[in-house]
C-alpha positions in Angstrom: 8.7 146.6 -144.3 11.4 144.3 -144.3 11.2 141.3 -147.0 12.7 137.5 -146.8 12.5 135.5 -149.9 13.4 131.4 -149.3 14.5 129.0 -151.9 14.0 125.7 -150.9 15.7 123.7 -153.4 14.0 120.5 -152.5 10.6 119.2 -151.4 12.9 117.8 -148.7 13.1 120.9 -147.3 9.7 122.0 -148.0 8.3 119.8 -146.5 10.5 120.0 -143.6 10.2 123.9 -143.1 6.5 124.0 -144.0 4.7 120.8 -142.6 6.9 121.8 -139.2 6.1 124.3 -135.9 8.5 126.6 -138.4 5.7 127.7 -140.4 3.8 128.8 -137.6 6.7 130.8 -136.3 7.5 132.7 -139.5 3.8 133.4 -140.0 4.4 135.4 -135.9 7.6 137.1 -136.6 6.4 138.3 -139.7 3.4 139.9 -137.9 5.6 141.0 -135.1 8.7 142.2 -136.7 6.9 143.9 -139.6 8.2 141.2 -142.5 7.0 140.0 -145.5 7.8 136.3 -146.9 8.6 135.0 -150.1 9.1 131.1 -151.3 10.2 130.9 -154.6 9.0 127.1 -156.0 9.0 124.5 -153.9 11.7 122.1 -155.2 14.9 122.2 -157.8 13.2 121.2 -160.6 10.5 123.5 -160.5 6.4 122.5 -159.9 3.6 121.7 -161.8 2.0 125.2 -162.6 -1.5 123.3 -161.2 0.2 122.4 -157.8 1.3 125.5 -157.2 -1.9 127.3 -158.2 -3.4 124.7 -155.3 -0.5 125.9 -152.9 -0.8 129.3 -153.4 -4.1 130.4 -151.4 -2.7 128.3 -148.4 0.1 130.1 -148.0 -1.2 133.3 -148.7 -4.4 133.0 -146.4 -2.9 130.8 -143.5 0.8 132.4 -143.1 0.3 135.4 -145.4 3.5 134.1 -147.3 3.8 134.8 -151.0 4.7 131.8 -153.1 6.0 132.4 -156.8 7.5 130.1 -159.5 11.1 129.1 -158.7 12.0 129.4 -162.5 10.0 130.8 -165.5 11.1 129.2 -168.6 14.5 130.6 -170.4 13.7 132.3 -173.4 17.6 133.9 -174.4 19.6 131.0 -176.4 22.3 131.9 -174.3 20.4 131.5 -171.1 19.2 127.7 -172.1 22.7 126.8 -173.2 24.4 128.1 -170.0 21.8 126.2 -168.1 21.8 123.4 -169.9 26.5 122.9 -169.1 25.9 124.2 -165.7 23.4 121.4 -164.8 24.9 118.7 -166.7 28.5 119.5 -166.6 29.5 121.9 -164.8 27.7 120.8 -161.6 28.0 117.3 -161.9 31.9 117.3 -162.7 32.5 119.4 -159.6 30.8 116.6 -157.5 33.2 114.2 -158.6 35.9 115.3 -158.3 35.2 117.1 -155.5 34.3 113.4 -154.0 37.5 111.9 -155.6 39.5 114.3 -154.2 38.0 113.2 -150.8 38.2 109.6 -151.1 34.5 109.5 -149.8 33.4 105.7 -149.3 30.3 106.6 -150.7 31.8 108.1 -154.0 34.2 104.4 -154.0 31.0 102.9 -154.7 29.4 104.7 -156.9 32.6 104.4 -159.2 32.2 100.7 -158.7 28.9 100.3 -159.6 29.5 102.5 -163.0 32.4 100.4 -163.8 30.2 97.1 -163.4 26.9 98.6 -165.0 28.3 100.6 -167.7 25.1 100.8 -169.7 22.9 101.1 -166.6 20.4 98.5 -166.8 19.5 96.5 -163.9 15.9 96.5 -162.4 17.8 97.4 -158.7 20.1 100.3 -160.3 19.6 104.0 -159.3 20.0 106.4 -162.1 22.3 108.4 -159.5 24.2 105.5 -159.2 25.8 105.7 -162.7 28.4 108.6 -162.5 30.3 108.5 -166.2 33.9 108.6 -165.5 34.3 111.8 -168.4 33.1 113.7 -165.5 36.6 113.4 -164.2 38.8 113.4 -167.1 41.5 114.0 -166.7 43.3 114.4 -163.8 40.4 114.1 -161.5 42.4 114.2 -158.6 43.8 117.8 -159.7 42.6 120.3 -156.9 43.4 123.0 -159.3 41.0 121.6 -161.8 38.0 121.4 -159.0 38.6 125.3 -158.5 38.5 126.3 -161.9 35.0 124.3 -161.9 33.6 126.3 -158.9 34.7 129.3 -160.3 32.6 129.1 -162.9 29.8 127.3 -160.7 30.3 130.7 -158.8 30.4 133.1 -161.2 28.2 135.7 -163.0 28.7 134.8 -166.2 27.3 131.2 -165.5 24.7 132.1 -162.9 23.4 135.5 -164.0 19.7 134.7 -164.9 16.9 137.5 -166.3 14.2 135.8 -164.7 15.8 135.6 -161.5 17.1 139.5 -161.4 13.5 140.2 -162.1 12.5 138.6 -158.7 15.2 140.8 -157.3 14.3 143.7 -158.9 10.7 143.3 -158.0 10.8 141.9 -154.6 13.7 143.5 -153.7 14.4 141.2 -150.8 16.4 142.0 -147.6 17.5 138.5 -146.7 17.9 135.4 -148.8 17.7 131.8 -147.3 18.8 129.2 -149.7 17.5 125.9 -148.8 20.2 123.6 -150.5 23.4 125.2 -150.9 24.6 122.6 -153.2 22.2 122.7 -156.0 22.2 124.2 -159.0 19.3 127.0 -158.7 21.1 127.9 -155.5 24.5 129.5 -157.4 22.1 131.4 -159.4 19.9 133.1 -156.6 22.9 133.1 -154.6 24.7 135.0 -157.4 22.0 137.8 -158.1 21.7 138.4 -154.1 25.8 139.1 -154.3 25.0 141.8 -157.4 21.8 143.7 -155.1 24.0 142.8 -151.7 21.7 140.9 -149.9 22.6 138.9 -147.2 22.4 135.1 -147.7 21.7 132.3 -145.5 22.3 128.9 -147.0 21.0 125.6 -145.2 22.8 122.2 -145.8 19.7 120.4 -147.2 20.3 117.1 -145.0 22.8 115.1 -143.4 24.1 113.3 -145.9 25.0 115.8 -148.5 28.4 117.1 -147.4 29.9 113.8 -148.3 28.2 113.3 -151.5 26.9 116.1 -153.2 30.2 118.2 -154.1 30.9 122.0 -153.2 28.9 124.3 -151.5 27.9 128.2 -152.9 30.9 130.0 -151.1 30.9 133.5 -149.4 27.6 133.0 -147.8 27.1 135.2 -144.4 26.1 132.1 -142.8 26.0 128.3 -143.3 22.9 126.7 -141.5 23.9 122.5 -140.1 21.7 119.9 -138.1 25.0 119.0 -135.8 28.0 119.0 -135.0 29.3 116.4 -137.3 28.1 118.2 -140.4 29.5 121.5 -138.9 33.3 119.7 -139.2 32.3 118.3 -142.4 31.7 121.7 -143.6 34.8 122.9 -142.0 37.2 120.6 -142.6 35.7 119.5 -146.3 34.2 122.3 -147.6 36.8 125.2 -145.9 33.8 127.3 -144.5 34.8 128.9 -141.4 33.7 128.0 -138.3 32.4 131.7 -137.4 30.1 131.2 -140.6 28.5 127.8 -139.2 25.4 127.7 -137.3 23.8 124.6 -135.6 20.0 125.0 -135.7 18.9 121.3 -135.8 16.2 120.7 -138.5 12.4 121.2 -137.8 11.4 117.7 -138.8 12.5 116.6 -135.5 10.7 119.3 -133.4 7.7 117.2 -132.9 9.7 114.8 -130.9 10.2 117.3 -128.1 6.8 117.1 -127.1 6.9 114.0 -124.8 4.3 114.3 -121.6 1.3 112.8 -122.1 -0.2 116.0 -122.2 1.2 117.3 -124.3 0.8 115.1 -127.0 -3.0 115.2 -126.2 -2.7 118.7 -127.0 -0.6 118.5 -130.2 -3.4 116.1 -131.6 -6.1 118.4 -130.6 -4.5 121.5 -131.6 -4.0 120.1 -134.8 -7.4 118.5 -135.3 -6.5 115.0 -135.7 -7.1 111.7 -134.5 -4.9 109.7 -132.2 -3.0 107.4 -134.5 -3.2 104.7 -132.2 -7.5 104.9 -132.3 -6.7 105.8 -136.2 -4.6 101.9 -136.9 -7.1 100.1 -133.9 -4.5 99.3 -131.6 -4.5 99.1 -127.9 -1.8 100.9 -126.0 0.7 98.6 -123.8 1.4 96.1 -126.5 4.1 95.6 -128.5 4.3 97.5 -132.0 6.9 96.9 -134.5 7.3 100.1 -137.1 8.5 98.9 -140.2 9.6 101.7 -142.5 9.8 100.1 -145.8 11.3 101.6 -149.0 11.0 101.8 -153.0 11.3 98.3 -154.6 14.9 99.7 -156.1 16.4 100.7 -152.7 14.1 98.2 -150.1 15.0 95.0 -152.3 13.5 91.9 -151.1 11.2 94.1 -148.1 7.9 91.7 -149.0 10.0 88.6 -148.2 11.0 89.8 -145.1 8.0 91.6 -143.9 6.3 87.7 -144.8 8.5 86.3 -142.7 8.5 88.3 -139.8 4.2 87.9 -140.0 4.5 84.1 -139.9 6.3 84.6 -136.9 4.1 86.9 -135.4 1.5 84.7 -136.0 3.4 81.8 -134.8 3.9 83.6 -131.4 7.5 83.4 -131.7 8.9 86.8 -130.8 6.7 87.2 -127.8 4.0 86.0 -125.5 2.4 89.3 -125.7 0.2 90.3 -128.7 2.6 92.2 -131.1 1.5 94.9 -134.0 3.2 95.5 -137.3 3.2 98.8 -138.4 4.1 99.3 -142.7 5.0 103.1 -143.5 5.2 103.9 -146.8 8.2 105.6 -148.1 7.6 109.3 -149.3 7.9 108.2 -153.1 6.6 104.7 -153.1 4.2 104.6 -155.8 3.8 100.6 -155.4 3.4 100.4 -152.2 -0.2 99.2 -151.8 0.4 96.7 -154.7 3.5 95.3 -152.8 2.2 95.2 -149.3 -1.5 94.8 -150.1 -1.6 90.7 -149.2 -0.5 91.4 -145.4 -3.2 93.5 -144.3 -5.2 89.9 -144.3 -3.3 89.5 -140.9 -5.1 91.0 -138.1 -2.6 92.5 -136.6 -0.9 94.5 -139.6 -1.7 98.0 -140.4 -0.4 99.3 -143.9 0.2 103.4 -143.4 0.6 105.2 -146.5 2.4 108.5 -145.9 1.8 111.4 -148.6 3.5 111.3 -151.4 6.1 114.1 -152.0 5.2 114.9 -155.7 1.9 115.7 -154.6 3.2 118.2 -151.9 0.3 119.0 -148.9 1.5 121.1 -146.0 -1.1 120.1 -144.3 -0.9 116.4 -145.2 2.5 116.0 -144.2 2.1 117.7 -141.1 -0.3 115.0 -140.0 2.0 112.4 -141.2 4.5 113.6 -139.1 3.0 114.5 -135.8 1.8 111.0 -136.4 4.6 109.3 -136.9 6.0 110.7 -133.9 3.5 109.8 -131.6 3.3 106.0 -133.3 7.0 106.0 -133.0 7.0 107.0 -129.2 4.2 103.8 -128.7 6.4 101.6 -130.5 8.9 98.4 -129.1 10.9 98.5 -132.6 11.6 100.1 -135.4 12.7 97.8 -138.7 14.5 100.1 -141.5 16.4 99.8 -144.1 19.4 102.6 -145.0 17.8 105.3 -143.8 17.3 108.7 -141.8 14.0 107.6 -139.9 16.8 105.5 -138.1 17.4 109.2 -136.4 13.4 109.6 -136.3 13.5 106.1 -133.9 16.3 107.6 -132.2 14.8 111.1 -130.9 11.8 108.5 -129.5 14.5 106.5 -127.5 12.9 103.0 -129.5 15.5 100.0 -130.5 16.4 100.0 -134.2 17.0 97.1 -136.7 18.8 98.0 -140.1 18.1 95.8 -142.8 21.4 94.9 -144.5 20.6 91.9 -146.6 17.6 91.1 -149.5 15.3 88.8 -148.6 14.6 85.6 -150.5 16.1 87.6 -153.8 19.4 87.0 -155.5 21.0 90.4 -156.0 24.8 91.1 -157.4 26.7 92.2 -154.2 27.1 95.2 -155.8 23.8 96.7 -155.7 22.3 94.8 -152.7 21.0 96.0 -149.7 24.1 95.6 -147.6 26.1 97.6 -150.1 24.2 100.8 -149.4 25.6 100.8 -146.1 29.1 101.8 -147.6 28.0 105.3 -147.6 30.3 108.0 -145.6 27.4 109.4 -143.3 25.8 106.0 -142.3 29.1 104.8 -141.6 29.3 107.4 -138.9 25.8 106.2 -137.7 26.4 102.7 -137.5 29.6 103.9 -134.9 27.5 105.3 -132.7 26.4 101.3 -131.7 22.5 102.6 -131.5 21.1 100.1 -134.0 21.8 96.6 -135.1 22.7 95.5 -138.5 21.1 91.9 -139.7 21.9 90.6 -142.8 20.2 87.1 -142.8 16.9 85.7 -141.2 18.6 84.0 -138.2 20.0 87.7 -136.7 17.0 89.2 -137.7 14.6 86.3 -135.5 17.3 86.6 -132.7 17.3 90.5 -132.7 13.6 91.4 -132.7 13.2 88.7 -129.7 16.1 90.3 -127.6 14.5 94.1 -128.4 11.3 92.9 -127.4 11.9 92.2 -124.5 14.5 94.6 -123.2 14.1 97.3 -125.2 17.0 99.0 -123.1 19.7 97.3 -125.2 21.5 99.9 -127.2 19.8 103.0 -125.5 22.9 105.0 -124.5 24.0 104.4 -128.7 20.9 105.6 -129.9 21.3 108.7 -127.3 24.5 109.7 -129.1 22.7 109.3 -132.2 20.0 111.6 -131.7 22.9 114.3 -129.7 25.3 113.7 -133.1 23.0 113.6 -135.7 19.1 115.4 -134.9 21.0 118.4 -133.3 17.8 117.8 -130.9 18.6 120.3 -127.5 16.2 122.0 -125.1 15.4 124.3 -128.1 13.4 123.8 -131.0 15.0 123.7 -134.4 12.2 126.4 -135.7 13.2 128.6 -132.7 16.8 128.8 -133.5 16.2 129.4 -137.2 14.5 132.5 -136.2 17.0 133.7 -133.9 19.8 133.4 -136.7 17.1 135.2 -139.3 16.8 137.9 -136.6 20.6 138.0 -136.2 21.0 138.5 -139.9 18.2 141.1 -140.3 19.4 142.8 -137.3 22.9 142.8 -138.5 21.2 144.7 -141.5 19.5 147.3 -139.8 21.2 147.7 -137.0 19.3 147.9 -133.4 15.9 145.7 -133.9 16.4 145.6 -137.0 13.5 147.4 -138.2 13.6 150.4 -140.5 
């Protein structure tokens, strides 16, 4: 019996393999090609022991997978210290100056904001947004210093790790599938499946990473993008061949090919759920506006806006027909409620809190996002800030609004709304002309108006958006991942690839 163990890095990508038609699929080739599946953790920084005590009977009895801890704790000296410069040095110094080296917009900023904020306190600051300029001294344009740095990120002596040879040794895996080639755990896994040749798949955890989040694990048999953007990106960038680079989409949009009627009746009934138009009490054929809102450090100023735009509403000023506000909590939001409590006193508001990510529910978030999907399909608009559902509102063909200014609030430039668009990969985005940037009142008023009521303006941008960016075809995402782990095991075993 053939064996697979994943790593997926992130709860990004957890939630995106595991809450998608991609669970389902493993669970049938695993029954059908004679496989057994391993996930080891759930995220980087590895789980709660009590979550994934929770998690474990679902996978095991639903999908017969076998989940494990990503990382037991280091006992060696030598093991905590290696760990401890990889992480905080070695890593993070490759990133910039792998991103100086580029000239990345996104990194241009980031240096700007350090410079400004060099002791890091401001209510609106990221702690990613400080990155210490030591990381790049000296010479931190000197390509020859960036390869010594993934040398070591790439080597033995810095990755070799007695836990993780155990899983190895026990499991004794046939394929590995990294879910974030540029994290930290993944040199380490990666570098143990080199010692026991295994073959190795790595996935590009999202579409904003090749741009910002340094090198790649090298020598992989095959490199795993949504599109064709990030597949240059990893050519030209990153140096991986284009033989090596596979587009397979990425299962979060998968829902969004079901679009009869139908079909969606079917999705909500296979999955035993209500119809989240009956779920928020509104009637279909009127106008909804989905508001994706954001933490208060990245969606500054949101409650000023979102009061704004209900005084309109109210007021009748956008259009004669009866509009809906939809408020989607972001994955993290802890405040969200608190924030956004005082609008659900308008009748026509509906707060939707998603699932929060550090409580991760397979289950939960599937709901969320087959829900989303369908709301999104219903909707007239979709208001967001800097963000990837942007892509979401694109797959459902629905006008898009991104929020580039802060409200009533008084912000420094530097760390304002607006300035999070000087990011590579949004840059790209914003090209496409699929959405609309406002950044004051006035264009916001004049833009929600216009979308309501021709929703076509913009349609053929955010076509290119969903072609360029949700690698979206006539084939799901979770069926081409299973073609290329077929490929892979085949390649293996030669013939079917069984033994």
């Amino acid at each position: 019996m053939k064996k697979i163990l994943i790593v997926p890095g992130n709860l990004f990508v957890s939630r995106n393999y595991f809450s998608s038609p991609l669970i389902e699929k493993l669970f049938q080739m695993s029954v059908k090609e004679r496989l057994t599946i391993y996930i080891a953790g759930l995220e980087g920084n590895p789980v709660s022991k009590n979550l994934l005590e929770k998690l474990t009977p679902f996978f095991e009895d639903n999908y017969n997978i076998k989940l494990f801890p990503l990382m037991k704790q280091l006992v060696s000296p030598k093991e905590r210290l290696l760990w401890f410069l990889k992480n905080n040095y070695l890593h993070r110094a490759s990133i910039y100056r792998f991103n100086e080296i580029n000239n990345f917009v996104t990194h241009k900023r980031f240096k700007k904001i350090t410079k400004t904020y060099t002791k890091g306190k401001d209510d609106h600051l990221w702690k990613s947004d400080i990155w210490p300029s030591y990381l790049g001294f000296p010479f931190p344009k000197s390509k020859f210093l960036l390869k010594i740095l993934k040398k070591l990120l790439n080597s033995k002596y810095t990755s070799s790790n007695s836990t993780i040879e155990g899983y190895f040794k026990d499991i004794k895996p046939d394929l590995l599938i990294i879910g974030d080639i540029q994290a930290p755990i993944s040199f380490n896994y990666t570098t143990v499946a080199r010692k026991n040749r295994v073959k190795v798949a790595g996935n590009v955890r999202t579409w904003d990473h090749l741009t910002k989040n340094g090198p790649v694990v090298e020598n992989l048999d095959e490199y795993w993008v949504w599109n064709k953007i990030m597949k240059e990106e990893l050519k030209l960038l990153h140096g991986i061949p284009y033989k090596n680079i596979f587009e397979v989409g990425s299962p979060q949009f998968d829902y969004y090919s079901f679009k009869k009627e139908r079909e969606i009746d079917d999705l909500i009934n296979y999955y035993q759920m209500q119809n989240p138009l009956n779920f928020l009490n509104i009637l279909s054929n009127n106008k909804v506006i989905f508001f994706a809102t954001n933490r208060p450090h990245r969606g500054i100023g949101e409650e000023s806006i979102v009061e704004h735009i209900c005084e309109n509403i109210a007021l009748g000023n956008y259009s004669k027909e009866k509009v809906y506000l939809i408020l989607r909590s972001h994955p993290y939001d802890e405040t969200f409620k608190s924030r956004f409590k005082q609008f659900s006193d308008y009748p026509f508001v509906n707060l939707l809190d998603s699932p929060n990510l550090s409580r991760f529910n397979p289950k939960e978030f599937r709901k969320d996002m087959i829900r989303v999907s369908i709301l999104l399909r219903e909707s007239s608009l979709v208001i967001c800030g800097q963000s990837t559902f942007a892509i979401d509102a694109s797959c459902a063909n629905v006008p898009i609004i991104n929020i580039a200014f802060d409200g009533k609030e008084e912000i420094n430039e530097i760390l304002s709304v607006k300035n999070r668009y000087n990011v590579d990969h949004y840059q790209k985005l914003l090209s496409m002309n699929g959405t609309t940037v406002v950044d004051d009142f006035a264009l916001l008023d004049k833009s929600i108006t216009e979308y309501l009521l021709n929703p076509e303006i913009k349609s053929d941008g955010r076509k290119m958006i969903q072609n360029n960016f949700a690698g979206v075809t006539s084939k799901q995402s979770s069926d081409k991942i299973l073609d290329r782990i077929l490929d892979l095991l085949k390649d293996r075993y030669g013939g079917n690839g069984r033994n």
